[in-house]
C-alpha positions in Angstrom: -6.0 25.5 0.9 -7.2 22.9 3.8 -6.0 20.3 1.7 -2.4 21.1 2.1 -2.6 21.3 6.2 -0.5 19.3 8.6 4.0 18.5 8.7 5.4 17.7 5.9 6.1 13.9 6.3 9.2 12.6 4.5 7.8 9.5 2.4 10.5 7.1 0.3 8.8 8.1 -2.6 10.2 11.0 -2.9 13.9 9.7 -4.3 11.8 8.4 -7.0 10.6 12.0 -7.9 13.8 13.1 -7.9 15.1 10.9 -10.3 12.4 11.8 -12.8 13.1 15.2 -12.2 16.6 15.1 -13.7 15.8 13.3 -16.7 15.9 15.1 -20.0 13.5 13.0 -21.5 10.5 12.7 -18.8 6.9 11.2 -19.3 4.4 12.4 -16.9 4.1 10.6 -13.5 0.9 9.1 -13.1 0.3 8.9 -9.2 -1.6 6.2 -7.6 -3.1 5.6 -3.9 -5.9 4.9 -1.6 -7.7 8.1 -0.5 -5.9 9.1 2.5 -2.2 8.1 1.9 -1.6 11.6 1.2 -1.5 11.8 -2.3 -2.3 15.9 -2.6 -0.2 16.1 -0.1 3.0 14.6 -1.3 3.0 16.5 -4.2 2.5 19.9 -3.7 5.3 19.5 -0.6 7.5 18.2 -3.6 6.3 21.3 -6.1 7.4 23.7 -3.2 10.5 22.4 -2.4 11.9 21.6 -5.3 10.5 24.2 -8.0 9.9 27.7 -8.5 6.5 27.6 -9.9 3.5 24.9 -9.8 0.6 25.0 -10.5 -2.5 22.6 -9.2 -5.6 21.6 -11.0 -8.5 19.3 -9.3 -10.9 18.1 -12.1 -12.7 17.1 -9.4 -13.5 20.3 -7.8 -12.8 22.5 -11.3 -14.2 20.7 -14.1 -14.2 24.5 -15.9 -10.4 23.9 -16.8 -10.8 20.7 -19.1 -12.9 23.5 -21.6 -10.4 26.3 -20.4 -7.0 24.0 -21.4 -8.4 22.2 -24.7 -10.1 25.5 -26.2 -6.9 27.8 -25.7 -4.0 27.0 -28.7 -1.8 28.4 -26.2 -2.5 27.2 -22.7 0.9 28.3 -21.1 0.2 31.6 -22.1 -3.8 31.3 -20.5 -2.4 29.0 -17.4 0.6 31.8 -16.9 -2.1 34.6 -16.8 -4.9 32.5 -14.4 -2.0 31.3 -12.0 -0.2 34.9 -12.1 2.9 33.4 -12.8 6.1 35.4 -14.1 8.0 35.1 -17.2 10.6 32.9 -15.5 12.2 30.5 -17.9 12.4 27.5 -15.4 10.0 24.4 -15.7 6.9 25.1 -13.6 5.6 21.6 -12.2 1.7 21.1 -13.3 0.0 18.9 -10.9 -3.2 17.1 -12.0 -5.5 15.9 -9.2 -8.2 13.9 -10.1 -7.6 13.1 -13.5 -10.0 10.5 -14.2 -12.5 12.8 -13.9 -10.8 14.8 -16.7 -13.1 13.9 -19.9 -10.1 13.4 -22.2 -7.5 13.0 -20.5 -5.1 12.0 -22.7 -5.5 14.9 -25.4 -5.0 17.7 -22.2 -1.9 15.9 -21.4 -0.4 16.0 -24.6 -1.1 19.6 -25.1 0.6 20.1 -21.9 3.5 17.5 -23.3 4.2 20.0 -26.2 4.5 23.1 -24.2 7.8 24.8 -23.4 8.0 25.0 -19.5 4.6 23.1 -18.5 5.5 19.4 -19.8 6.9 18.7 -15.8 3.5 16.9 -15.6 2.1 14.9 -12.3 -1.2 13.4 -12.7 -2.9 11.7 -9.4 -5.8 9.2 -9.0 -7.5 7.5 -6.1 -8.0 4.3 -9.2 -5.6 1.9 -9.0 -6.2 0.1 -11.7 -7.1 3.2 -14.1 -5.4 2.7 -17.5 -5.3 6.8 -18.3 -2.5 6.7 -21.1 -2.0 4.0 -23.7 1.5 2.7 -24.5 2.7 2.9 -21.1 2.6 6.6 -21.7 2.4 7.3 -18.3 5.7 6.8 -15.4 3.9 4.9 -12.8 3.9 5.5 -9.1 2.0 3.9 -6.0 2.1 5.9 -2.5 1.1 3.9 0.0 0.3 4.4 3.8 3.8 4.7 5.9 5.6 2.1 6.9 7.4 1.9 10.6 10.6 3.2 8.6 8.6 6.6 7.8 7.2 6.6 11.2 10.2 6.4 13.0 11.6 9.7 10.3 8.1 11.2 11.4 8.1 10.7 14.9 11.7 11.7 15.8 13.5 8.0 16.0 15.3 8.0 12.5 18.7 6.8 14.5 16.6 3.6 14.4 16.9 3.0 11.4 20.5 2.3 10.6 20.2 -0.1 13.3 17.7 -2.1 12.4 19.3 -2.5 8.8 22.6 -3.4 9.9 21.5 -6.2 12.0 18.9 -7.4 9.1 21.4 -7.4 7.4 24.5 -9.6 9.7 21.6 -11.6 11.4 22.4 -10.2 14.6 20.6 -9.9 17.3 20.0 -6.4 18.3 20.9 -5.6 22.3 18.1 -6.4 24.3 17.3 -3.0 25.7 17.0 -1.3 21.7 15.2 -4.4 20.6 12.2 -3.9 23.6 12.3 -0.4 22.7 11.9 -1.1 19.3 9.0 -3.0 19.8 7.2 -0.7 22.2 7.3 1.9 19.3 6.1 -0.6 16.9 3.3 -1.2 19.7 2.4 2.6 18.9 2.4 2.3 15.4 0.1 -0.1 14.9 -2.1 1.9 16.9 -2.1 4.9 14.8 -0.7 3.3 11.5 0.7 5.1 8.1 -2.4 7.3 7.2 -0.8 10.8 7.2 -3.7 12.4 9.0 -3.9 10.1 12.0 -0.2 10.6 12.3 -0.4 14.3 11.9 -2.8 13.9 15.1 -0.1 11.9 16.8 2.4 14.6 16.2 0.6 17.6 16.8 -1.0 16.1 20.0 1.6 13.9 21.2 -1.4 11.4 22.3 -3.2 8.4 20.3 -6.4 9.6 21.7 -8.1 11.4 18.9 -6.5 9.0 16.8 -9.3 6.7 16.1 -11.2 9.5 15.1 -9.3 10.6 12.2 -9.5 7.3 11.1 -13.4 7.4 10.8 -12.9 10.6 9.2 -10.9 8.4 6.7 -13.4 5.4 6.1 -16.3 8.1 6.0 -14.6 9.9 3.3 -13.9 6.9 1.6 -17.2 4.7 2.1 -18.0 8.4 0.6 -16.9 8.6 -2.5 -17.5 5.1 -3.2 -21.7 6.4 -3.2 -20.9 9.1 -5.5 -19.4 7.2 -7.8 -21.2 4.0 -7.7 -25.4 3.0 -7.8 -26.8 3.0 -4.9 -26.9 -1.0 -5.2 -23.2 -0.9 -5.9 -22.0 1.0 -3.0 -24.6 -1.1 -0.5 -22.5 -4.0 -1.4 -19.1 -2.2 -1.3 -20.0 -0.8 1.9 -21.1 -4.7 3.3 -18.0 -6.0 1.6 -15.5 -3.5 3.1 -17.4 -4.1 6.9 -16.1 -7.2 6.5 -12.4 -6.7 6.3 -11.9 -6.8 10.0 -14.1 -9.9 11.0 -12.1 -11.6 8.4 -8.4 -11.1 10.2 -9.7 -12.2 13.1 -10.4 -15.7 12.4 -7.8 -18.6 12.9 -8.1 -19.3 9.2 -7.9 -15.9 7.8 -9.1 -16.8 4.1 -12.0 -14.5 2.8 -15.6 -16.3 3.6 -18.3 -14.6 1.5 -20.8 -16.1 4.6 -19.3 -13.6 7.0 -21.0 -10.6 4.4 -24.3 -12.1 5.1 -25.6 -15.5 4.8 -26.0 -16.9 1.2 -23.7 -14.4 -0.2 -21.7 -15.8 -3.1 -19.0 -14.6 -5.3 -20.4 -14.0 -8.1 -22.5 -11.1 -6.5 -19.8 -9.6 -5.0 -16.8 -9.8 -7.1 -17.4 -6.0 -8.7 -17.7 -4.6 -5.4 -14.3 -7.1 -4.2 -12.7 -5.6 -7.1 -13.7 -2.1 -6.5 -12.5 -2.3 -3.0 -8.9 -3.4 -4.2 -8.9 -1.0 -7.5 -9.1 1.8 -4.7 -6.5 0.2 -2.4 -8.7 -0.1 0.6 -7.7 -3.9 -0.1 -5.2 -5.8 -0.3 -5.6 -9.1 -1.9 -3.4 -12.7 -1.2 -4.0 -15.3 -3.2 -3.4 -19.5 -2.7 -1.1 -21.3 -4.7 -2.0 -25.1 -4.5 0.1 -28.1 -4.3 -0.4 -29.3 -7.8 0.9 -25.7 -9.8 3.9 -25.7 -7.1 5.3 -28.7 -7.6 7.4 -27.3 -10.7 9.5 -25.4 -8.0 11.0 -28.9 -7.7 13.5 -28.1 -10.7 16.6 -26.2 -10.6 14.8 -23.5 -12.2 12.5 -22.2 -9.4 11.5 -19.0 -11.1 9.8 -19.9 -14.6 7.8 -22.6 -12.6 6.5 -20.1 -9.6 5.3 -17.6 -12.5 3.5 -20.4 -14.5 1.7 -21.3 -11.3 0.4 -18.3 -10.7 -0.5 -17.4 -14.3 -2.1 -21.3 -14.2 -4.3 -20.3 -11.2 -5.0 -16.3 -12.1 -8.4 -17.7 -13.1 -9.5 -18.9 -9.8 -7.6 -17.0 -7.4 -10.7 -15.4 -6.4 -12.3 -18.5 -4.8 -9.4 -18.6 -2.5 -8.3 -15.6 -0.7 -7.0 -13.5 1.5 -8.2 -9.7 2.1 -6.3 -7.4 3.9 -7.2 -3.5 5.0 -5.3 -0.7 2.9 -3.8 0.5 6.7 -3.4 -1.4 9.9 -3.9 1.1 11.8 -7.8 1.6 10.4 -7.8 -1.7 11.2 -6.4 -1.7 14.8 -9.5 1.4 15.3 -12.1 -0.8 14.1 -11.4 -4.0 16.2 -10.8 -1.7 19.2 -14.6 -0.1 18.6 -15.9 -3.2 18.4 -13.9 -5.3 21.7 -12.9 -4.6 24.7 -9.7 -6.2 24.7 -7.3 -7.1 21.8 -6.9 -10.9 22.1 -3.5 -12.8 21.1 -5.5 -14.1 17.8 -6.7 -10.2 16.9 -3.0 -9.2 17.5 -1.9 -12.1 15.0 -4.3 -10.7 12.4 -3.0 -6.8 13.1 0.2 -8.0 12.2 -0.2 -10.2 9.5 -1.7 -7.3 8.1 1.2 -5.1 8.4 3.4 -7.7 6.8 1.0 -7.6 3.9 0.5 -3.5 3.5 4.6 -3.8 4.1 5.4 -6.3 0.9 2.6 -4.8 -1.3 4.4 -1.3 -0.7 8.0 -2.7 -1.6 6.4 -4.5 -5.1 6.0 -7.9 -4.0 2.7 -9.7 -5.3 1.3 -11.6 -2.3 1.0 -15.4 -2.3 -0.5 -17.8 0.6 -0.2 -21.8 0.5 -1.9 -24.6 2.8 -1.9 -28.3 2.6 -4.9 -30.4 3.7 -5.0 -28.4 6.6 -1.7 -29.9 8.2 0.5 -27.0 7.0 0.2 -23.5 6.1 2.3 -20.5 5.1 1.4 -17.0 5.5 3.3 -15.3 2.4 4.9 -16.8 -0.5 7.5 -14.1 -1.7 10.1 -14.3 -5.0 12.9 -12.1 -3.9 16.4 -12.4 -5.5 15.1 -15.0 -8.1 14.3 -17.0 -4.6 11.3 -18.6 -3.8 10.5 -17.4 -0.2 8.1 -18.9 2.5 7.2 -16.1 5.4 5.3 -17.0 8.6 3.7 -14.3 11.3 3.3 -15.2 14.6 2.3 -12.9 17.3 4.8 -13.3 19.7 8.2 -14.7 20.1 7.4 -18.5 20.2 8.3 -19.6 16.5 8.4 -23.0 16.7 6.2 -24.8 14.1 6.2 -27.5 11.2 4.6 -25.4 8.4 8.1 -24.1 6.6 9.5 -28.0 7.0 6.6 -29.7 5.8 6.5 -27.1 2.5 10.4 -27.7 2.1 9.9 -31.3 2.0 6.8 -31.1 -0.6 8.9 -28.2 -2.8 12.8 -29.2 -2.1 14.5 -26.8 -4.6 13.2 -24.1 -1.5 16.0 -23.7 0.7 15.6 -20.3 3.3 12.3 -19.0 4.9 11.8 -16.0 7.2 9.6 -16.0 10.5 8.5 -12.6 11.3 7.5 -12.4 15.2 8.6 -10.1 18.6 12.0 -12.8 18.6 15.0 -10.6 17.9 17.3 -11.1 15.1 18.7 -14.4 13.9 19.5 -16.7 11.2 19.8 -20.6 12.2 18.3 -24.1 10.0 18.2 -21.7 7.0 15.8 -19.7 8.5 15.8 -15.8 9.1 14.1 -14.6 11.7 13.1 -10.7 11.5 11.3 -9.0 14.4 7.9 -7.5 13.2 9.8 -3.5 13.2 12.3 -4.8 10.7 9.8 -5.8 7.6 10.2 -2.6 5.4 13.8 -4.3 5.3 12.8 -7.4 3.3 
């Protein structure tokens, strides 16, 4: 089937799937993703290596099997015949694709759930947000695009890896000749970003040149299925919204301007198609925390405080935002299409994006504070029951007042992290990580 073409890419994931494999007591996986991340994919590499016998419905593509499972008492017996699988006692791995377009999803499922041998159950959706099973009855996953870690597995330069970890880890800088390397790899990467099929084109070809063309293949097939599935009015405004994404990182203030749509676009007329856009993962979505929810961080309890401020401002995160693209290398293609060069304030926005496709991916909500216009942070983080500031810059030169002036406003906040080309270091409580080194956070 053309949907299972290309090298098997080792995702993180995958320890995750194994894990849920062993247990004896197992509820089905629901799988979640942006088209593209290599969903499908991930899966049925998983089902071949791992089990005897799978089998793969798309209730997309075969909307016959919804009748074929729910009017069959026994539908290990029917699925064993249609699949021509043997008599095997082992458990046979049912992948799901699609399975929002499944009309009752949740009575199919438990029919499979009683079986003997098919309750090894996958299910796999493009819908983040889609609530499928009540009760939490589904074990939820989220595969993203890969990160630099992956690519380096992918691309041959796993040896990397250790290294970079260690030396996250001590604060030590890595030798000079490694850490240029390091970056000129990164360079690549955020060329071609995590999008299995543009990196399948990397590897097969050992050239970025048809890279940009797999990712229009990508956005087509997304901007795509956003028509089908949406009125025509809908998907005009997804389609305008989602044009935008690019023109957005570019700025110096990198906040989303409902202007930059069209002129006297507002929120109110596009917050479905906003939402859409990030209930699909094609974006990512950072939100400011004001001065007056975060002053409660000045307590010795910096955690309870942080969480009321964001519940305190949930209701109006969406006047004040930032929107990031689901890959950076989609990103990277589009800017490149549209100039000629790739400026030091482009490059700023390529990886500031990265950094936030990097944290989403490892579980962190994303968070952005700025004060009057004198100070700003790029990512508020809580990691280790720590409130943590993170700054991008684009190159090595660091130097800036924005994490002193919001350790003076919120004192309990001790470390930061800068994120830039400078190589390893820790000094005046702050940690500085070279761009490569952010799946490590």
């Amino acid at each position: 089937m053309g949907i299972f073409r290309g090298i098997a890419l080792k995702r993180k994931l995958l320890s995750k799937l194994l894990e849920w494999k062993e247990e004896t007591h197992k509820k089905p996986i629901l799988l979640t993703g942006g088209r593209g991340v290599g969903k499908t994919y991930f899966v049925y590499d998983f089902a071949k290596t791992f089990y005897t016998e799978y089998i793969y419905i798309n209730f997309e593509s075969d909307p016959h099997f919804y009748e074929l499972i729910l009017n069959n008492p026994s539908i290990e017996t029917v699925l064993r015949d249609y699949f021509h699988l043997s008599e095997v006692s082992s458990p046979i791995l049912v992948i799901l694709d699609e399975i929002t377009r499944c009309p009752d999803s949740n009575i199919m499922i438990y029919k499979f759930l009683k079986t003997e041998y098919m309750n090894h159950i996958i299910a796999i959706t493009s819908n983040i947000s889609q609530q499928i099973f009540t009760d939490s009855g589904f074990y939820q996953l989220e595969l993203f695009p890969m990160d630099f870690e992956e690519f380096l597995i992918a691309t041959g330069n796993e040896w990397y890896i250790e290294v970079i970890s260690v030396h996250f880890a001590s604060d030590t800088k890595i030798p000079d000749i490694v850490h240029q390397e390091l970056l000129t790899l990164f360079e690549l990467y955020y060329q071609i970003g995590g999008m299995p099929m543009a990196v399948n084109e990397y590897i097969n070809t050992g050239s970025a040149f048809n890279v940009p063309e797999q990712h229009r293949i990508i956005v087509n097939s997304y901007l795509s299925d956003s028509y089908r599935f949406n009125t025509e009015g809908e998907f005009l405004k997804i389609s305008q919204t989602f044009n935008t994404i690019d023109k957005q990182l570019i700025k110096n203030n990198r906040k989303f301007q409902y202007k930059l749509i069209r002129k006297g676009a507002t929120q109110a007329f596009y917050a479905d198609a906003l939402q859409y856009i990030k209930d699909t993962g094609y974006g990512i979505g950072c939100y400011k925390l004001g001065d007056d929810s975060l002053m409660g961080l000045n307590t010795k309890d910096t955690i309870n405080p942080f969480d009321e401020a964001i519940q305190f401002h949930k209701k109006n995160l969406h006047l004040n935002f930032k929107l990031y693209m689901l890959d950076v290398g989609i990103l990277y293609s589009a800017l490149k299409k549209q100039y000629i060069e790739i400026s030091d304030q482009y490059l700023a926005g390529i990886l500031e994006n990265y950094v936030a496709q990097c944290l989403t991916a490892q579980g962190y909500p994303l968070y952005f504070w700025e004060s009057d216009s004198q100070a700003k942070i790029d990512f508020i983080i809580k990691k280790d029951n720590k409130i943590i500031p993170i700054e991008v810059r684009s190159n090595d030169q660091t130097r800036s007042r924005n994490v002193s002036i919001f350790r003076s406003k919120f004192t309990s906040v001790s470390d930061s992290i800068k994120i830039s080309t400078r190589n390893f270091e820790y000094c005046n409580h702050v940690k500085y990580v070279p761009i490569y080194a952010v799946f490590c956070i």
